[in-house]
C-alpha angles and dihedrals in degrees: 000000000000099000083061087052088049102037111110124024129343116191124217108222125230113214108234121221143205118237085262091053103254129152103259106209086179093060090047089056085055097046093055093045087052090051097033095051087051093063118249132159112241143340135254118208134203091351123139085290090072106051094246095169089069101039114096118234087250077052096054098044098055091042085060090054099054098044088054099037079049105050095029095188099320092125134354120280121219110201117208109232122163147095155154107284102055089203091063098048090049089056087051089066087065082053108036116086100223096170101127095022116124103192135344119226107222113202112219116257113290139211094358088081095219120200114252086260084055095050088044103051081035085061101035083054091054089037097054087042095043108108081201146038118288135211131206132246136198126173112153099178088063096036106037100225127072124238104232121242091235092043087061097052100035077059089051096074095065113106087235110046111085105178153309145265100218112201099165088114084228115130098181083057085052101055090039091065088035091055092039107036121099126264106275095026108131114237104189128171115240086182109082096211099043092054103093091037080056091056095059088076099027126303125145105215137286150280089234127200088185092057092063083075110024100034103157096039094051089041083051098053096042098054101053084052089059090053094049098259107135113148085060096041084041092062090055097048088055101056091056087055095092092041104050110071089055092060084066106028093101097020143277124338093348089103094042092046090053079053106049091042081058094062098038099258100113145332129275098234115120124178133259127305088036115056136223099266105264124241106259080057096052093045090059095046088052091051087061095041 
């Protein structure tokens, strides 16, 4: 089933660049053989994470086709596949080769600012055209609108539509979806720091920034919340609470990139509009470190 292929931590996956900013397909070969050997769950491509609103559609393609020569079935892949303009997302799925993708994760229109009724005939229209399950994706910090409660569960009855990554920080929305949404339906945390608290009433894992860099650790924590052991996930929570808010202070995955730079795996350089995370800001990461 595919809930037992997505329960546990998904990574999304930064895209690594060179100091030209290319793309660097070595360092993302690098990048999937340091998560995965720390032994996460699945994989999400081309979400936020990546930077997919400055990677061009040839970028993205050929993105697609490493990660899955790479991994070659070793765990299951999650494509990032939404927008703004539903039309346009429903034409991607005639461009996007989908063959060895087990879900997309489809971000709830941004910046437009769409009524619930908007977000919800935008979703029934990816979800009739997807030629595979979707999950749902709200985050209202980068959309600036919130995907209701109710909104979310009305969408779970559709056949394709297998769960969401619910980033409102709003745990009484969340346990409002995870008390009303049918049996089967995915709850999944897109907060780092909220995910073992959402277990707690149901949820089945996260799609995780901070495992891009702590893989094991984070893997670690989220399974033995799964398995009801939450004094010992709690103690590593906690030990990420300092290091969390640094990873965003001056945006994703500005703060992640700084890290991973620190242990070899790629470079810190993002591209423009977002900035290479300043010194002050890396000294404070390696202190941690």
């Amino acid at each position: 089933m595919i809930r037992e292929k997505l329960r546990g931590t998904g990574v999304a996956l930064v895209t690594p660049f060179t100091k030209e900013l290319a793309v660097d397909y070595d360092a993302l070969r690098k990048l999937l053989d340091f998560v995965l050997d720390g032994g996460v769950d699945y994989l999400v491509i081309n979400g936020t994470t990546a930077e997919s609103a400055t990677t061009t559609a040839a970028e993205k393609t050929e993105i697609l086709k490493t990660v899955k020569e790479h991994v070659n079935g070793r765990v299951p892949l999650v494509y990032g596949l939404g927008g703004n303009n539903t039309q346009q997302v429903l034409e991607l799925f005639g461009t996007t080769d989908l063959n060895g993708i087990t879900a997309i994760l489809s971000v709830s229109p941004y910046y437009n600012k769409p009524s619930q009724q908007g977000i919800y005939q935008h979703f029934l229209q990816v979800a009739n055209a997807s030629p595979v399950p979707v999950i749902l994706y709200n985050v209202p910090g980068r959309t600036g609108s919130n995907m209701a409660g109710d909104t979310t569960v009305k969408l779970a009855a559709h056949d394709n539509i297998i769960g969401i990554k619910e980033a409102s920080g709003n745990l009484e929305q969340c346990m409002y979806i995870a008390k009303h949404k049918p049996e089967g339906f995915m709850l999944v945390s897109g907060d780092d720091l909220q995910t073992i608290p959402m277990t707690t009433f149901g949820a089945e894992g996260v799609i995780s920034v901070l495992a891009n860099a702590f893989p094991g650790k984070f893997n670690d924590m989220v399974h033995l919340a799964l398995d009801g052991k939450y004094k010992e996930a709690s103690e590593l929570l906690l030990s990420f609470v300092d290091m969390n808010p640094l990873m965003y202070e001056e945006g994703n995955p500005v703060g992640v990139k700084a890290v991973l730079e620190r242990f070899g795996v790629c470079t810190a350089q993002v591209r423009l509009p977002m900035m290479e995370a300043t010194s002050g800001l890396k000294d404070r990461l390696y202190k941690l470190l």
